[in-house]
C-alpha positions in Angstrom: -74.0 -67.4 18.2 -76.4 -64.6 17.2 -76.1 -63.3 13.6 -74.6 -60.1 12.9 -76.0 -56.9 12.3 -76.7 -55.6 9.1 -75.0 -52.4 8.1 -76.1 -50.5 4.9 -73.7 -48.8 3.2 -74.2 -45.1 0.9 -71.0 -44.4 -1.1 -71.5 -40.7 -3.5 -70.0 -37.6 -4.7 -71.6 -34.9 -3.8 -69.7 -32.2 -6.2 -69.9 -29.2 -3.6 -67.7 -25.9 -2.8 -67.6 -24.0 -0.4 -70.0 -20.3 -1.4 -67.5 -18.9 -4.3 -66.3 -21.6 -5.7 -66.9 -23.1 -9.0 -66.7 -26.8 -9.9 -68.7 -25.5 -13.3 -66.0 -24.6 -15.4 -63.0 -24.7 -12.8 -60.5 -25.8 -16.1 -61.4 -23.1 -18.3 -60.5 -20.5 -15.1 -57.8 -22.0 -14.0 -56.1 -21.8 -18.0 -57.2 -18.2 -17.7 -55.9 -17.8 -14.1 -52.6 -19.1 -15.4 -51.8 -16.9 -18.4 -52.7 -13.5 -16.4 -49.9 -15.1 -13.7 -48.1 -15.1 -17.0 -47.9 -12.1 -18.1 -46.2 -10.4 -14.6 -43.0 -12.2 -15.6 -43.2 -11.4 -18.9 -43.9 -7.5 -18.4 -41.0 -7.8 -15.8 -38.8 -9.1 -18.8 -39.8 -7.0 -21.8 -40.3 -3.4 -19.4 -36.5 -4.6 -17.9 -37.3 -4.7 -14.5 -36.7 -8.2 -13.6 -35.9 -8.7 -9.8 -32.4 -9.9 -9.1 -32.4 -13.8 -9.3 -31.2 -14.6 -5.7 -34.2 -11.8 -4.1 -36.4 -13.3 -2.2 -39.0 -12.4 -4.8 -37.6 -15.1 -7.3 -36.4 -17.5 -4.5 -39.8 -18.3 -3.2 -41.9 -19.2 -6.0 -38.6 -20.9 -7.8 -38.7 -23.2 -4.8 -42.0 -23.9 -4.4 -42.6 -25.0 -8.0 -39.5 -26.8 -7.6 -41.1 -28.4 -4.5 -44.3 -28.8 -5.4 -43.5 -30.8 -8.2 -41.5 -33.2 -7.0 -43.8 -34.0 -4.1 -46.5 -34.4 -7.0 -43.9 -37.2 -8.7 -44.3 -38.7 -5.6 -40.8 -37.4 -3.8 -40.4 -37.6 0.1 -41.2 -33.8 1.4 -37.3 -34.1 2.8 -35.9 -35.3 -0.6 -37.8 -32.8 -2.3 -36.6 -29.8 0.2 -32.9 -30.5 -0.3 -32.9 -31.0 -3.8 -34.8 -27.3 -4.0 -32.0 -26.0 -1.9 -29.5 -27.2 -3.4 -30.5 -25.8 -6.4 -31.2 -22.7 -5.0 -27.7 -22.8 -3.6 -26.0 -23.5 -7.0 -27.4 -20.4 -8.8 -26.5 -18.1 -5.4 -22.8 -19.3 -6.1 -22.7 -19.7 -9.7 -25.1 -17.7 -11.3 -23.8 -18.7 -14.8 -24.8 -21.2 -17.9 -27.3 -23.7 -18.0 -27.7 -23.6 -13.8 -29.1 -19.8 -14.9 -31.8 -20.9 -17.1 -33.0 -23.8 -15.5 -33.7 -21.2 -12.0 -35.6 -18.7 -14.1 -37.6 -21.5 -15.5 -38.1 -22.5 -11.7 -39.1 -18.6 -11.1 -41.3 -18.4 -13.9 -43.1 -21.8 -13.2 -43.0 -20.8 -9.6 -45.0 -17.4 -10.2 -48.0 -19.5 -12.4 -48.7 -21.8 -9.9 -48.6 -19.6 -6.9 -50.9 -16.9 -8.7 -52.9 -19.7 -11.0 -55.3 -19.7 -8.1 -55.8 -15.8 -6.8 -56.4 -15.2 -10.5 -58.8 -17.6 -11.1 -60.7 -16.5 -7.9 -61.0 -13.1 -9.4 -62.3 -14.1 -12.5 -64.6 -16.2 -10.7 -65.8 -13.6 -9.2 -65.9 -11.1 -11.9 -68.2 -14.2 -13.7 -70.6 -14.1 -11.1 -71.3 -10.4 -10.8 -71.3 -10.4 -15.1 -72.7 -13.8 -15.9 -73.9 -15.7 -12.7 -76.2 -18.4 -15.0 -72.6 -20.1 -15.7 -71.2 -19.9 -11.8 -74.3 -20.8 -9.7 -74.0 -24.1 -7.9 -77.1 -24.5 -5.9 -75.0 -26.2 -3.1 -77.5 -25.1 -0.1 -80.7 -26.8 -2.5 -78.8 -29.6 -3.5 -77.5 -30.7 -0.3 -81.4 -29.9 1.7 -82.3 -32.8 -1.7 -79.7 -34.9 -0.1 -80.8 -34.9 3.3 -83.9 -35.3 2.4 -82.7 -38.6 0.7 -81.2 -39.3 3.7 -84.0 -39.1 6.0 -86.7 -41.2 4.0 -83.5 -43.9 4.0 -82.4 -46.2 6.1 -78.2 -46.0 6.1 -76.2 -46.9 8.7 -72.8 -45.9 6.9 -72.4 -42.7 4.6 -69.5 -42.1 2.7 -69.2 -38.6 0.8 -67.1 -37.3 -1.5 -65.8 -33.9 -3.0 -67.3 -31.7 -0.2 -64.7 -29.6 -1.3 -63.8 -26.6 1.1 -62.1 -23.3 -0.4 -59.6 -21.8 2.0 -61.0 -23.5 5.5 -64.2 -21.9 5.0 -66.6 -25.3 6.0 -69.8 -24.1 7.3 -72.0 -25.6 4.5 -70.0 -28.9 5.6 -70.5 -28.4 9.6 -74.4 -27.4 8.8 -74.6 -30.8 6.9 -73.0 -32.4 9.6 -75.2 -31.0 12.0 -78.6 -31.5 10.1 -77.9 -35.1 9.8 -76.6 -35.2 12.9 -80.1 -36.6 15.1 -80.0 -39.6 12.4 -76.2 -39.8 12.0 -75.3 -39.4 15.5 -71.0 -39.6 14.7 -69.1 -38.3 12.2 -65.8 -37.5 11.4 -63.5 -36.2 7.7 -60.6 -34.7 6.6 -59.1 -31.0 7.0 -61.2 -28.5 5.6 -57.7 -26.6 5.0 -55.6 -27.5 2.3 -52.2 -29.9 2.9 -48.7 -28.2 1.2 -48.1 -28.1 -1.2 -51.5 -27.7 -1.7 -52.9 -23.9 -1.5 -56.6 -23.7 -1.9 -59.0 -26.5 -1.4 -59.2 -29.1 1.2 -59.8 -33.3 0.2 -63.7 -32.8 1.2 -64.7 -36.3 2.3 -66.7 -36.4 5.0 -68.0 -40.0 6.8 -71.9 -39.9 8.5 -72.3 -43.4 10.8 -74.9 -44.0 13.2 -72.1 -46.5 15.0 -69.2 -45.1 16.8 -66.4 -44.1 15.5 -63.2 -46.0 17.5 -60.6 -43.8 15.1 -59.8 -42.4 11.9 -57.0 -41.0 9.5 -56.9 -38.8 7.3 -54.4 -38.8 4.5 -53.0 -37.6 0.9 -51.9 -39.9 -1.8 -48.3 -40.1 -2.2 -48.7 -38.7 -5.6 -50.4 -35.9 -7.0 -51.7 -34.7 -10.7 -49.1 -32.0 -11.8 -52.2 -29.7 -13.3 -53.6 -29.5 -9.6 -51.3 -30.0 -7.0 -51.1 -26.2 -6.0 -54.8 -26.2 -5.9 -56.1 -29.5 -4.3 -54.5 -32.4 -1.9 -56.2 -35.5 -3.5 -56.7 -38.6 -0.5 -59.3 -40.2 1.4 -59.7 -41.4 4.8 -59.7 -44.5 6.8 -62.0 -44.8 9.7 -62.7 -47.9 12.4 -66.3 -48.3 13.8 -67.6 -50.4 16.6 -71.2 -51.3 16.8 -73.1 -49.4 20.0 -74.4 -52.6 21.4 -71.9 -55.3 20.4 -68.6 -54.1 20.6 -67.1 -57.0 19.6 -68.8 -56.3 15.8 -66.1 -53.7 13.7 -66.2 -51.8 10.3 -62.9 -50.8 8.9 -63.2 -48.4 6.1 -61.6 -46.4 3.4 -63.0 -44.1 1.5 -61.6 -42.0 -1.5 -61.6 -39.5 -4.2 -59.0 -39.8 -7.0 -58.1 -37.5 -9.7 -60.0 -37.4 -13.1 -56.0 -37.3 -14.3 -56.2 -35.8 -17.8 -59.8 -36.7 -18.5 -61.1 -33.5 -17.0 -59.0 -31.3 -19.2 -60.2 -32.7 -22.2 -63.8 -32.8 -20.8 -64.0 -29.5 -20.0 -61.2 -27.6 -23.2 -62.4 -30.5 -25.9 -59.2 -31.9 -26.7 -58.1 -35.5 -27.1 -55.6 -36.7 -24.4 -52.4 -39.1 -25.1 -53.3 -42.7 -23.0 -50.9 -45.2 -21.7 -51.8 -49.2 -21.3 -54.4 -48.0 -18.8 -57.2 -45.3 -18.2 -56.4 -42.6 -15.7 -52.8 -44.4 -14.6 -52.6 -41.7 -11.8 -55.7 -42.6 -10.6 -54.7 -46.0 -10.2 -51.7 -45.4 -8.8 -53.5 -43.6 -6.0 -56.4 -46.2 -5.6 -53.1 -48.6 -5.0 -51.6 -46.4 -2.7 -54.6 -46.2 -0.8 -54.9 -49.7 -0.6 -51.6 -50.0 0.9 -52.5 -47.3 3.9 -55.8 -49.6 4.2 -53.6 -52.7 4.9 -51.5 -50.8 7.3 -54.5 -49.6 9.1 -56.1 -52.8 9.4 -53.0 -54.4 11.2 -53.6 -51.3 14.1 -56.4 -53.2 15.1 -56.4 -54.1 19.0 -57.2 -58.0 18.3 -60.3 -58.0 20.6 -63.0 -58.0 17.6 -65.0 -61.8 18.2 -65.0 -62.1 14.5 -63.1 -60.8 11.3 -64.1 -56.4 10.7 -66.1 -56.0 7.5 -63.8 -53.8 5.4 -64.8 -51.6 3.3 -63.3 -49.4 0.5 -65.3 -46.7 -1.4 -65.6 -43.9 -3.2 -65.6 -41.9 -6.5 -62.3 -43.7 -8.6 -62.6 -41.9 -11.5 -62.2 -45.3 -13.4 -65.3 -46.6 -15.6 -66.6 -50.2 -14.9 -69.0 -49.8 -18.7 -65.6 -48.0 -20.0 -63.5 -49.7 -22.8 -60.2 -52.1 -22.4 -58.2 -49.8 -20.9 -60.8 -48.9 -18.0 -61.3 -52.9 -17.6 -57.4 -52.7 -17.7 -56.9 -50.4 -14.4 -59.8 -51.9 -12.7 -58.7 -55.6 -13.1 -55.4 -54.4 -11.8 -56.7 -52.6 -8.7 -59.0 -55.5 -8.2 -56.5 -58.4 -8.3 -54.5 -56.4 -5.5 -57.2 -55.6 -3.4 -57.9 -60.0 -3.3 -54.2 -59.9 -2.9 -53.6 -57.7 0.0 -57.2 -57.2 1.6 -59.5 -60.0 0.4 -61.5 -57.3 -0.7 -63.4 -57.3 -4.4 -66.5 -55.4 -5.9 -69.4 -55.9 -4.0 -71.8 -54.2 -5.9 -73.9 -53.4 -8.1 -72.4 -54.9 -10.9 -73.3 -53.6 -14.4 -73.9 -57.4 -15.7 -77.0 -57.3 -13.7 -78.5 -54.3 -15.0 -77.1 -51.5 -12.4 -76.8 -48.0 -14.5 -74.3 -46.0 -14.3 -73.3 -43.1 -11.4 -72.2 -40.3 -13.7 -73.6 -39.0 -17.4 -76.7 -40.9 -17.0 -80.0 -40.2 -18.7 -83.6 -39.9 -19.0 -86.1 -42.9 -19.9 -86.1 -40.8 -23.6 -82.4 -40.7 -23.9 -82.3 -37.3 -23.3 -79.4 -36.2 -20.1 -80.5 -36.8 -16.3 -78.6 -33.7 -14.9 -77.0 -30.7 -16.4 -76.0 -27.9 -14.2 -72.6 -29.8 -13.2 -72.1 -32.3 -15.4 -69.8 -30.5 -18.5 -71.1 -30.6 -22.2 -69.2 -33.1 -22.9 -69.8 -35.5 -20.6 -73.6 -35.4 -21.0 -75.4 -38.9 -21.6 -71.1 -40.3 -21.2 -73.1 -43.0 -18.9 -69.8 -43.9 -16.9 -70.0 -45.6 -13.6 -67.2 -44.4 -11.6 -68.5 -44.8 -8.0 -67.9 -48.5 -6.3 -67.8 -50.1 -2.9 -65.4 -52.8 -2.6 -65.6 -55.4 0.8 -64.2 -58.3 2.1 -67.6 -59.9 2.5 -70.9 -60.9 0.1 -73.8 -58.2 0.2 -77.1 -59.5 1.0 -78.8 -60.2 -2.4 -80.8 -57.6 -3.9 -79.7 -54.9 -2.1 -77.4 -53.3 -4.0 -78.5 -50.6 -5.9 -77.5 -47.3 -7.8 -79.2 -44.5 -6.0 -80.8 -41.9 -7.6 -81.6 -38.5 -5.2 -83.8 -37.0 -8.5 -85.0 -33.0 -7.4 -88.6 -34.1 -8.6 -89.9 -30.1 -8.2 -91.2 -29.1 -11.3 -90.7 -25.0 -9.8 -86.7 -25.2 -9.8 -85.8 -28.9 -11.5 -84.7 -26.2 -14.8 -81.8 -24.8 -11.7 -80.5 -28.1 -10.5 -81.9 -31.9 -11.6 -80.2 -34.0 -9.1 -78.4 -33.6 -5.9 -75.2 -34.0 -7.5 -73.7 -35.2 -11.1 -72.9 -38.3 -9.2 -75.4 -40.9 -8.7 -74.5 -42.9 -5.4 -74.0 -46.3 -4.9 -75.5 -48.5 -2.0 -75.4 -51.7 -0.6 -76.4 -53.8 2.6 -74.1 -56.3 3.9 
């Protein structure tokens, strides 16, 4: 029996919007998006011109905070629905007491999260006509550095994360698509639009394989951080290859991008953030959830493979392997169920055998390895939040951190690295 074909894998973040967008200071906009939202309500109340409660005016946003919330907590879509109506209902009949206040807080909530995001955009704008040093992304240079990587490489598999698309508009992602497309023959990723209650930004992963690809899915997690859920759909997708000339030979994969959970508020506004018994808990909770959608999607298989598929699970976690206890914590928990239900554990590189980090990483002198994304402070953090997870041993010495350094001296002072992510790689 011949041996089987070796497949290397490239897992990273690629931290890139769609022209318009920022990912530099998307918090800080957001806050500010939020509080002119605000103020309509509040000029409404104090000028006495308040809409009637049951208008259509206050019904919409009251129900789609109500909504969107509860499918954040993790509610069915059909649980959430009725209990919104039902509310909405109760104040129509009985617009008295408690039932009163607790539908104008539903307005009021309802009106900052549908208008968090136009506002924003407008500001955004307004920054990049006033101040465009703080809003430039260099997406179109960064990404021609990563192809470039990808070129003088030699991947078969390449999982990407956070190609994040504003409002459907995806040609940056179709002309990377279609640049890599003579090495990386097949492709395949999730919706550029965004997934209700979702209104803004698609999940952004995108897969590159120079195998077929049988099928693939799409999907959101089950839950969703309460600060973003209006903007972005956080999920991954799952995706089953068949080698071109052995079809008996299979790759099941998963690849994902969970939140940053509170961590990225206090990155970016400088505040210190209450913690459970582990980091990021909603981050694990979605890494699980994933997991469980893997398992699922391994059992589809048709049974005609000639051995066992190499499964794989990637991506950006947003949980650090050189963290403290409570990053050790989430990860030992996510990596018990992943033996558990998958056979599956960390394949490499490990950090006991000298691999650096993915994110905050620096120089040779100590001083930070990229800037322009990376928030102030998170420079020099050295985290590694980027792992690929499989049911099977990688061939020694070939895992690796991979660094895709912008090495040109003429525009390394716009954009040091093709992302703030370094990826990780690994041959199996």
């Amino acid at each position: 029996m011949s041996a089987a074909p070796s497949l290397r894998v490239l897992s990273v973040n690629l931290c890139a919007i769609s022209p318009g967008g920022n990912l530099r200071c998307p918090v800080a906009l957001g806050i500010a998006g939020a509080l002119l939202a605000l103020l309509l309500p509040a000029i409404a109340a104090l000028t006495h011109t308040l809409p009637s409660g049951c208008s259509v005016y206050c019904t919409v946003p009251a129900t789609y905070g109500m909504y969107g919330v509860m499918k954040a907590k993790g509610v069915e879509p059909i649980i959430s629905g009725m209990v919104a109506a039902l509310l909405a209902a109760a104040c129509w009949s009985y617009p008295v007491g408690p039932v009163t206040w607790v539908w104008w807080s539903c307005i009021v909530f309802g009106f900052v999260v549908l208008l968090e995001t136009p506002f924003a955009q407008i500001l955004n704008y307004i920054l990049i006509l006033v101040r465009p040093d703080l809003t430039g992304n260099f997406v179109g240079a960064r990404l021609e550095l990563f192809l470039e990587h990808l070129f003088a490489s030699e991947y078969d598999l390449v999982c990407i994360q956070e190609l994040t698309v504003s409002w459907g508009q995806d040609a940056y992602v179709r002309r990377l698509v279609k640049a890599a497309a003579a090495k990386f023959p097949y492709s395949c990723g999730t919706t550029p639009w965004p997934v209700f209650p979702a209104l803004m930004c698609g999940t952004g992963i995108v897969v590159l394989s120079k195998w077929p690809i049988e099928s693939f899915q799409p999907f959101g997690f089950q839950r969703q951080a309460i600060f973003e859920f209006n903007v972005i759909a956080r999920g991954g997708l799952l995706a089953r290859l068949r080698h071109p000339s052995d079809p008996g030979v299979t790759v099941e994969l998963c690849t994902v991008h969970t939140t940053s959970g509170l961590e990225v508020l206090a990155s970016e506004v400088s505040v210190k953030q209450k913690t459970s018994c582990f980091a990021n808990p909603l981050g694990l909770e979605q890494l699980l959830d994933a997991l469980e959608r893997f398992e699922g999607f391994t059992r589809q298989s048709k049974g005609n493979d000639c051995q066992t598929p190499l499964r794989v699970f990637c991506g950006d976690f947003n949980l650090d392997a050189l963290g403290g206890r409570m990053h050790e914590a989430a990860l030992s928990c996510f990596g018990n169920r992943a033996r558990e239900r998958l056979n599956i554990q960390d394949a490499g590189p490990y950090s006991k055998d000298g691999a650096g980090p993915t994110f905050g990483c620096i120089e040779a002198d100590g001083s930070p390895s990229e800037w322009l994304m990376t928030k102030k402070n998170d420079l020099g953090c050295q985290k590694r939040l980027d792992f690929i997870y499989a049911n099977r041993e990688g061939i020694p010495g070939t895992a690796s951190v991979v660094t895709m350094r912008n090495n040109d001296p003429s525009s390394r002072h716009l954009f040091q690295e093709a992302s703030d992510h370094r990826g990780v790689a690994i041959t199996f």
